[in-house]
N, CA, C and O atoms as a GROMACS GRO file, in nm:
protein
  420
    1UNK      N    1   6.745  12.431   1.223
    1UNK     CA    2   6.857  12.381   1.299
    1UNK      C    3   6.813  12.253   1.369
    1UNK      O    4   6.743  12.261   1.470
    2UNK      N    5   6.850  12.139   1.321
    2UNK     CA    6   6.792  11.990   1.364
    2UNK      C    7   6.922  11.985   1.422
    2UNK      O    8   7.025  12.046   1.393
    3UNK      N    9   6.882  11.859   1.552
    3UNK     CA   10   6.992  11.812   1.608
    3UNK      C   11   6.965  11.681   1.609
    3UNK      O   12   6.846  11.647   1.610
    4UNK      N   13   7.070  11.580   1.608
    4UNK     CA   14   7.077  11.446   1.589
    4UNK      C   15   7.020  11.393   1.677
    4UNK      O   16   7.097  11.419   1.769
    5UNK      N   17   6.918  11.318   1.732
    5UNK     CA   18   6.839  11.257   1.835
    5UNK      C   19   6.974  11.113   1.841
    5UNK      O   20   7.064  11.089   1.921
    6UNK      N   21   6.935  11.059   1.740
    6UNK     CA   22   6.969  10.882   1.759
    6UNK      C   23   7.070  10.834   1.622
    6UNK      O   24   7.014  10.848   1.513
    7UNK      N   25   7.156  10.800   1.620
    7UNK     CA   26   7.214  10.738   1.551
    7UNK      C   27   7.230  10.583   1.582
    7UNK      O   28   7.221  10.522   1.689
    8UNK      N   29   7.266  10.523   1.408
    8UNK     CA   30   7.264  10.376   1.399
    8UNK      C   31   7.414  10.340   1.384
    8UNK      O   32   7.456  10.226   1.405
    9UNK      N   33   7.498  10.450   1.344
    9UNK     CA   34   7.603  10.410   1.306
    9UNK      C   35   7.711  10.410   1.377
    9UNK      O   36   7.753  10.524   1.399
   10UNK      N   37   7.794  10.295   1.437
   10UNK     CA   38   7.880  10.282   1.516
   10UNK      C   39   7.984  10.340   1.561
   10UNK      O   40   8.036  10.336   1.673
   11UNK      N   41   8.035  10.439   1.392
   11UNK     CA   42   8.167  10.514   1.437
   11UNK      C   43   8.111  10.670   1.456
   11UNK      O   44   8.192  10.761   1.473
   12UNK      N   45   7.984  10.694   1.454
   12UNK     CA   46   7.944  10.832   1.475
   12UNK      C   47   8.015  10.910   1.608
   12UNK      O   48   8.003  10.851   1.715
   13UNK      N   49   8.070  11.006   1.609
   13UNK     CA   50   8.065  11.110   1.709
   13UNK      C   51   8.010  11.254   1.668
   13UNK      O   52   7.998  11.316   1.562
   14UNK      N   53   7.979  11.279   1.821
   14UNK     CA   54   7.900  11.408   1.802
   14UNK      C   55   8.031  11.504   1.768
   14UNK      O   56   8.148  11.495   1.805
   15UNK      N   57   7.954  11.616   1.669
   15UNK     CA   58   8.040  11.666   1.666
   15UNK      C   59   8.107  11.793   1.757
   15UNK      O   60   8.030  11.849   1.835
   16UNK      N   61   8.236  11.837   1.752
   16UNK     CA   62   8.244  11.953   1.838
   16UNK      C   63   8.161  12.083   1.796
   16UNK      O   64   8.124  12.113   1.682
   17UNK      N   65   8.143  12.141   1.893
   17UNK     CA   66   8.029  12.295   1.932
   17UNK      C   67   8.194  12.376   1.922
   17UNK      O   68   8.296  12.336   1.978
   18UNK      N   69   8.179  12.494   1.837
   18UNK     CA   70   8.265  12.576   1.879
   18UNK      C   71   8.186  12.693   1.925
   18UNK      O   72   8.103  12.768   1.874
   19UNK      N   73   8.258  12.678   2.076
   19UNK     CA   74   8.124  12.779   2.131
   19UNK      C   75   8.277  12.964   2.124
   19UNK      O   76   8.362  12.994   2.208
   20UNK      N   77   8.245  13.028   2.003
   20UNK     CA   78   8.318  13.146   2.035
   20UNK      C   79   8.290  13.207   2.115
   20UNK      O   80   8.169  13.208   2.140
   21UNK      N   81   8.375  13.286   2.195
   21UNK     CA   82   8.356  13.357   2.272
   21UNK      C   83   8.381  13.516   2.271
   21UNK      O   84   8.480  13.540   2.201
   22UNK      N   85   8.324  13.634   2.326
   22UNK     CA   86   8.403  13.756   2.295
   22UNK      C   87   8.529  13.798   2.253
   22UNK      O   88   8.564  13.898   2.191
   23UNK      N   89   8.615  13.662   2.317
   23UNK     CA   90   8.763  13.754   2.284
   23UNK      C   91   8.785  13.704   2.162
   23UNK      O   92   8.903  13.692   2.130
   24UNK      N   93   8.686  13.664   2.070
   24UNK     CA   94   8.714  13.592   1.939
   24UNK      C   95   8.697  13.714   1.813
   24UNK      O   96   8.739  13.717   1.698
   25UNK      N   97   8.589  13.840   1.924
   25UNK     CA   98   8.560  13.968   1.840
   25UNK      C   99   8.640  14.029   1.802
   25UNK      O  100   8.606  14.087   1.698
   26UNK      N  101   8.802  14.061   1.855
   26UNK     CA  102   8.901  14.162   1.811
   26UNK      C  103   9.032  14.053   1.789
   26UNK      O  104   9.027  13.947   1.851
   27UNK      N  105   9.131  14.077   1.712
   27UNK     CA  106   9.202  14.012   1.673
   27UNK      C  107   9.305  14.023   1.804
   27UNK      O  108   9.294  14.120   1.879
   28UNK      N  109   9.411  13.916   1.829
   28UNK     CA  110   9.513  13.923   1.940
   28UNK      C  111   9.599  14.000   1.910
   28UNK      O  112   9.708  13.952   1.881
   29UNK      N  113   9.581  14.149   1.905
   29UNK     CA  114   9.754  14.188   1.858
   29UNK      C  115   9.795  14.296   1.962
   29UNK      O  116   9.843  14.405   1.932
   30UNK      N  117   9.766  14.248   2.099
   30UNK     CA  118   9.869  14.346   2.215
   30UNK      C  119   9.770  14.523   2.241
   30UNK      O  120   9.812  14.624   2.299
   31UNK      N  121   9.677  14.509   2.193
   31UNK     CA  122   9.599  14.649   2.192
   31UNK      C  123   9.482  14.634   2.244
   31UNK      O  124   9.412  14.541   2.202
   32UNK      N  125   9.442  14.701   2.323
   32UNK     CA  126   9.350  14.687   2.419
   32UNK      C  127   9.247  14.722   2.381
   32UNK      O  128   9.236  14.844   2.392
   33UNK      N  129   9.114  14.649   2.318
   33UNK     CA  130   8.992  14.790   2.306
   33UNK      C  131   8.857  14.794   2.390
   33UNK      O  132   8.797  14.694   2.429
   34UNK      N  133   8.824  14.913   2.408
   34UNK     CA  134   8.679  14.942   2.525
   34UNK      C  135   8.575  14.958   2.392
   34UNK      O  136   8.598  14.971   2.272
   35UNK      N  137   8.450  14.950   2.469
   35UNK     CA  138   8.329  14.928   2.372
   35UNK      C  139   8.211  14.947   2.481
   35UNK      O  140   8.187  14.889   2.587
   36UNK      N  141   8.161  15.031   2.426
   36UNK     CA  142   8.001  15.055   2.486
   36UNK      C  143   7.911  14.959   2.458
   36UNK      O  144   7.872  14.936   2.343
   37UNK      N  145   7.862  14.884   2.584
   37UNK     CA  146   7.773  14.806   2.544
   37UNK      C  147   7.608  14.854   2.608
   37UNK      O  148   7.585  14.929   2.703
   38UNK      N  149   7.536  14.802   2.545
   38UNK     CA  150   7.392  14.774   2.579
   38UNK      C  151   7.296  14.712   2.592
   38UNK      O  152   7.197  14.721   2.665
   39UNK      N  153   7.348  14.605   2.471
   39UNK     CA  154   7.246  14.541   2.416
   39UNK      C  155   7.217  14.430   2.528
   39UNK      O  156   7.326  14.410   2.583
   40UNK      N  157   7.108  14.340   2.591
   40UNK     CA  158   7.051  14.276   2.670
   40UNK      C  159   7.079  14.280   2.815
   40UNK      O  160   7.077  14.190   2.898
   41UNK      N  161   7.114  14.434   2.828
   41UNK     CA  162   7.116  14.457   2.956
   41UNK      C  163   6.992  14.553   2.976
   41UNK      O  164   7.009  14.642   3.060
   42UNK      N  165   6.904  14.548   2.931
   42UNK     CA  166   6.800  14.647   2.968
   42UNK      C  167   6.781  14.793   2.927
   42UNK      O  168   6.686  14.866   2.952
   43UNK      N  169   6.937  14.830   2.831
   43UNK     CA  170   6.927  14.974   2.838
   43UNK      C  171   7.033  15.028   2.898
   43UNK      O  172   7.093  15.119   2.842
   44UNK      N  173   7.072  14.981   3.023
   44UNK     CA  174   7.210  14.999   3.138
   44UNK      C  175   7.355  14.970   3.008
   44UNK      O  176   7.360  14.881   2.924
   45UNK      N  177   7.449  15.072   3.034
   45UNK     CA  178   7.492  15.082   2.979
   45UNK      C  179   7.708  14.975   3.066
   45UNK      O  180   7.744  14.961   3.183
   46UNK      N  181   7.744  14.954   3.001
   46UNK     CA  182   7.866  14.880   3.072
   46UNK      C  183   7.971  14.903   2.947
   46UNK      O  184   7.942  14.907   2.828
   47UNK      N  185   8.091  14.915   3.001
   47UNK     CA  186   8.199  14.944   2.953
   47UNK      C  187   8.269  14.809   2.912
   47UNK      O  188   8.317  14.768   3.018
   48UNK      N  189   8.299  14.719   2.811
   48UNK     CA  190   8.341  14.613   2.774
   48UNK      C  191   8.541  14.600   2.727
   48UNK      O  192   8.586  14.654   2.626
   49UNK      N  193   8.601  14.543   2.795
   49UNK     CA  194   8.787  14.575   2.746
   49UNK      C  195   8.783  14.508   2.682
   49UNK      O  196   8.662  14.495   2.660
   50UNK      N  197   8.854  14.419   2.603
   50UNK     CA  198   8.850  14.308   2.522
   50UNK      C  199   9.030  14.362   2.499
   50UNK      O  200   9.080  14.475   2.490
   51UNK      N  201   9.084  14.237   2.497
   51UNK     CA  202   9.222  14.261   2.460
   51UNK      C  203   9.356  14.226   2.582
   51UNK      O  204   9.476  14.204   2.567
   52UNK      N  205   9.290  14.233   2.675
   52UNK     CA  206   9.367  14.184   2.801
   52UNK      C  207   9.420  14.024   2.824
   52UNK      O  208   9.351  13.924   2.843
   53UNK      N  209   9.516  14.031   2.819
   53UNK     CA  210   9.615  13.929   2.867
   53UNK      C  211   9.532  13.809   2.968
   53UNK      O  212   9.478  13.856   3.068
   54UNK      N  213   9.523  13.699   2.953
   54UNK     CA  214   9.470  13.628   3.057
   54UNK      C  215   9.483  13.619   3.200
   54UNK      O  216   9.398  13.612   3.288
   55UNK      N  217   9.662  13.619   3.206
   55UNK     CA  218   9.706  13.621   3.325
   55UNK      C  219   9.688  13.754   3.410
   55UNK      O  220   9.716  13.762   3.530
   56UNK      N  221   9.618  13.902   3.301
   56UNK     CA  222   9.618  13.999   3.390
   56UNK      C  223   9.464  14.058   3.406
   56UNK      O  224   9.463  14.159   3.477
   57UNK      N  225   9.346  14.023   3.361
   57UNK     CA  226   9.237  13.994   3.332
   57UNK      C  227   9.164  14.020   3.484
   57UNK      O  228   9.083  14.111   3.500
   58UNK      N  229   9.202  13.930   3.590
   58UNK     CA  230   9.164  13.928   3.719
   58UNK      C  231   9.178  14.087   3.837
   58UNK      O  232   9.096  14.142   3.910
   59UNK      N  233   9.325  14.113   3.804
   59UNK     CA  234   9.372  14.200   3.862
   59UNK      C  235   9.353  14.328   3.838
   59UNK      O  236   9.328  14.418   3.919
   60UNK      N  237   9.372  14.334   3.674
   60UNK     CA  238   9.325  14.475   3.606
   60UNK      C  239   9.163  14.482   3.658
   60UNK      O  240   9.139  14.569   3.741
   61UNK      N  241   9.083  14.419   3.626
   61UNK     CA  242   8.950  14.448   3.627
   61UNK      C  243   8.935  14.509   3.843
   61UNK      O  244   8.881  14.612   3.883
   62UNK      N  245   8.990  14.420   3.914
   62UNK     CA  246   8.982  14.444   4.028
   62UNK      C  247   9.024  14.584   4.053
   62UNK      O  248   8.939  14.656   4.104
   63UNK      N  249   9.157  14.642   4.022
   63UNK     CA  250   9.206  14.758   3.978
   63UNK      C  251   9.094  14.889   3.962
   63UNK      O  252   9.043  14.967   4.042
   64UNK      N  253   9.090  14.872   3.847
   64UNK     CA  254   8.964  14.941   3.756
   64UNK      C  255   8.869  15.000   3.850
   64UNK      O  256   8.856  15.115   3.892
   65UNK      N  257   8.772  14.830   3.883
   65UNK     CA  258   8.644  14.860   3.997
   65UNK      C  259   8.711  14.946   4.125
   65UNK      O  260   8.666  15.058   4.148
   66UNK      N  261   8.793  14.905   4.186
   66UNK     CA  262   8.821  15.008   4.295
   66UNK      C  263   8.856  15.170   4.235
   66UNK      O  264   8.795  15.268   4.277
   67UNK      N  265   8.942  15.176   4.152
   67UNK     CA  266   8.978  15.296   4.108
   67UNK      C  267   8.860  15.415   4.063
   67UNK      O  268   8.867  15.536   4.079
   68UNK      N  269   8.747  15.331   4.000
   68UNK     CA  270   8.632  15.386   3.966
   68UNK      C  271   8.529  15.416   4.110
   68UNK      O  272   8.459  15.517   4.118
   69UNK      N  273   8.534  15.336   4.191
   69UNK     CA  274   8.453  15.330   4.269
   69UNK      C  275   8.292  15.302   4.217
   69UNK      O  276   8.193  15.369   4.243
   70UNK      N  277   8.306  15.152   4.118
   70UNK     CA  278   8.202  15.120   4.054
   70UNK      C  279   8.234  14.920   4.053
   70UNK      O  280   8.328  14.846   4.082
   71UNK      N  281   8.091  14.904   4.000
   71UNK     CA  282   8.127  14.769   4.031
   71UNK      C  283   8.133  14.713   3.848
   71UNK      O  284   8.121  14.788   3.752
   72UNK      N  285   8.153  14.572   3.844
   72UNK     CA  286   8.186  14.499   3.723
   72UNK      C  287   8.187  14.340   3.772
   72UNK      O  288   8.155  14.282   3.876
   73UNK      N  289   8.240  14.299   3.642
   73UNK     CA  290   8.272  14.189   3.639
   73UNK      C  291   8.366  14.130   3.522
   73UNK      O  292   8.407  14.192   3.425
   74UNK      N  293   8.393  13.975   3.560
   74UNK     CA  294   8.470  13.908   3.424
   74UNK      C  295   8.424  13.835   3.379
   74UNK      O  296   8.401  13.735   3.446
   75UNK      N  297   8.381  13.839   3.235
   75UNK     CA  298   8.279  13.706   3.187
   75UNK      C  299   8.356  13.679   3.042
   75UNK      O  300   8.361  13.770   2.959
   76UNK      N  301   8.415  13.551   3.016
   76UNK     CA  302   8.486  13.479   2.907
   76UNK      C  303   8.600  13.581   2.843
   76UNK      O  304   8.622  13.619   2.728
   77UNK      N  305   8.669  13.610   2.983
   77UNK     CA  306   8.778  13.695   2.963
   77UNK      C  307   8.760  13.810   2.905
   77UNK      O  308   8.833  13.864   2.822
   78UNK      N  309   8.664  13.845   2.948
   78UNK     CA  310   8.622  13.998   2.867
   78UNK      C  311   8.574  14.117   3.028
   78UNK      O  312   8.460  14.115   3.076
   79UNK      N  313   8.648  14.174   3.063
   79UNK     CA  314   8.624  14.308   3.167
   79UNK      C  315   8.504  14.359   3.152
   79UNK      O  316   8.487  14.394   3.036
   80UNK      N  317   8.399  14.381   3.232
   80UNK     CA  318   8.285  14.470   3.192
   80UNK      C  319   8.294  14.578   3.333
   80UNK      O  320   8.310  14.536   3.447
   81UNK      N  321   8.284  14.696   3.303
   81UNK     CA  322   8.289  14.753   3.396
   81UNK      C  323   8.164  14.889   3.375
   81UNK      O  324   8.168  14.970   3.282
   82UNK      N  325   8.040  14.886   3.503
   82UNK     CA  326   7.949  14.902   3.484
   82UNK      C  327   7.922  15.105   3.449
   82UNK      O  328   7.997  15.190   3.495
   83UNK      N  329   7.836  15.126   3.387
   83UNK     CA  330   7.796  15.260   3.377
   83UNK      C  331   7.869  15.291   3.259
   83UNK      O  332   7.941  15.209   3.201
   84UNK      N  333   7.844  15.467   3.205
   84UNK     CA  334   7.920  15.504   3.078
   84UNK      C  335   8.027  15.565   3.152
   84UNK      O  336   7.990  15.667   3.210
   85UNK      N  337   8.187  15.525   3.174
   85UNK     CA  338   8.254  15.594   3.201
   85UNK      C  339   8.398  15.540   3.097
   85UNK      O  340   8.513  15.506   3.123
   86UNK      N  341   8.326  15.551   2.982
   86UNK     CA  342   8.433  15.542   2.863
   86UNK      C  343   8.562  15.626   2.880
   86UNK      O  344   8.663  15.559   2.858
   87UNK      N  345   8.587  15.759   2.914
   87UNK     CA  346   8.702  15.816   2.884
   87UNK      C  347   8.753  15.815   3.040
   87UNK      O  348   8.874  15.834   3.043
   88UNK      N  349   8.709  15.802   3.139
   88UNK     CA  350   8.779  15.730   3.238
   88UNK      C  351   8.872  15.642   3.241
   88UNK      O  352   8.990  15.664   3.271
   89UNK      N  353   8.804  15.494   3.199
   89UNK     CA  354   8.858  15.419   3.161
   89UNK      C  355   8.963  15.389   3.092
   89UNK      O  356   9.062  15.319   3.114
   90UNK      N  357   8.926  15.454   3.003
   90UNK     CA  358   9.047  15.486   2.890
   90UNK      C  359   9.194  15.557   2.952
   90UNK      O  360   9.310  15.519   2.939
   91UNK      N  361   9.140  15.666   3.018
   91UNK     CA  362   9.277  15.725   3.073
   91UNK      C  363   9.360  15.685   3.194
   91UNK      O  364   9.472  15.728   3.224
   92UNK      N  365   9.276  15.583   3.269
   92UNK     CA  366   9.385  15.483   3.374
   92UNK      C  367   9.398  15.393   3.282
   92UNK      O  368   9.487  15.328   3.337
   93UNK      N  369   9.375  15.328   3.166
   93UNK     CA  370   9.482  15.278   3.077
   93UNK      C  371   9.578  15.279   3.032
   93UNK      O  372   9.676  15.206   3.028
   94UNK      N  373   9.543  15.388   2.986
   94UNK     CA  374   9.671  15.499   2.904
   94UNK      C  375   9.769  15.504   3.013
   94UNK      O  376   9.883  15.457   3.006
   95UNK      N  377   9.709  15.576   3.130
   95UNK     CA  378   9.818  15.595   3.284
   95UNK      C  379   9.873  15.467   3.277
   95UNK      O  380   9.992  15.477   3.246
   96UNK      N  381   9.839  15.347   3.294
   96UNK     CA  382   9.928  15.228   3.325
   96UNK      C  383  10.002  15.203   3.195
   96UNK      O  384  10.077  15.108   3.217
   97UNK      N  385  10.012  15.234   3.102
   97UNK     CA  386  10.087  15.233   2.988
   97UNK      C  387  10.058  15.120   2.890
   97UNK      O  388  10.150  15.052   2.842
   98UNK      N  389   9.914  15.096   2.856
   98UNK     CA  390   9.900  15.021   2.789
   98UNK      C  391   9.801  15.070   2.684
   98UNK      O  392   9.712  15.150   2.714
   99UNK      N  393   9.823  15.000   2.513
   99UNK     CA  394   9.814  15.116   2.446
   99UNK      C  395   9.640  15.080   2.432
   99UNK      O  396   9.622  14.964   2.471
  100UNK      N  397   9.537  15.133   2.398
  100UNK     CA  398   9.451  15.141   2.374
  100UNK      C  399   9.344  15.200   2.318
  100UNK      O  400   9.332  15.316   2.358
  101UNK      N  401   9.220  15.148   2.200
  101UNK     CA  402   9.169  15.173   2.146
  101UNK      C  403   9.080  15.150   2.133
  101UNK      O  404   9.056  15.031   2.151
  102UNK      N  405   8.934  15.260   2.086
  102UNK     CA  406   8.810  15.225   2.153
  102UNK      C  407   8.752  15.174   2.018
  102UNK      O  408   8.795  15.212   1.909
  103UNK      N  409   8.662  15.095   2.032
  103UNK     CA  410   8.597  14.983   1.955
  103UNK      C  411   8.433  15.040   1.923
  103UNK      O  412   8.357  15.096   2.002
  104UNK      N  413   8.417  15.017   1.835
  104UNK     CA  414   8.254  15.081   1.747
  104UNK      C  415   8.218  15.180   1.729
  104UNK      O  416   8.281  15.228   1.634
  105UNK      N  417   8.116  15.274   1.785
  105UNK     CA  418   8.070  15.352   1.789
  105UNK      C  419   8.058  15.469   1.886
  105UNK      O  420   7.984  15.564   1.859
   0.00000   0.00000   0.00000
């Protein structure tokens, strides 16, 4: 993977980085999915939503953390909400009426 140091040629531009992001993992179609994560957290395990609305992203997750009495965060529009409490989660989803489905394994 070389990167261009120096160019001679006048009309060169760099090109665009498409930097994807998580919500690029599940397709947009109105369905919410949770996912156990692990990987480069040490082992610690976090609950991942993927599927949430932008405009509700902030609020839900705030929601969540209080309701759980656990902490989280929001990183590139993706909910992480900490520890294994997969079917928790899942069922104040379901309670708020939004449909949802769990993702991997």
């Amino acid at each position: 993977m070389n990167k261009l140091v120096y160019s001679t040629d006048p009309n060169w531009q760099a090109p665009t980085e498409d930097h994807s992001t998580q919500e690029g993992l599940f397709p947009n179609d109105g369905v919410i999915r949770l996912r156990r994560e692990t990987k480069g957290r040490k082992g610690a395990g976090v609950i991942c939503i993927y599927g949430v609305p932008s405009t509700e992203v902030g609020a839900l997750a705030k929601q969540l953390k209080k309701q759980l009495g656990t902490g989280g965060a929001v990183k590139k529009g993706v909910i992480e909400i900490q520890g294994d409490r997969l079917a928790q989660v899942q069922a104040l989803l379901v309670k708020a009426g939004l449909k949802v489905k769990q993702a991997g394994g």
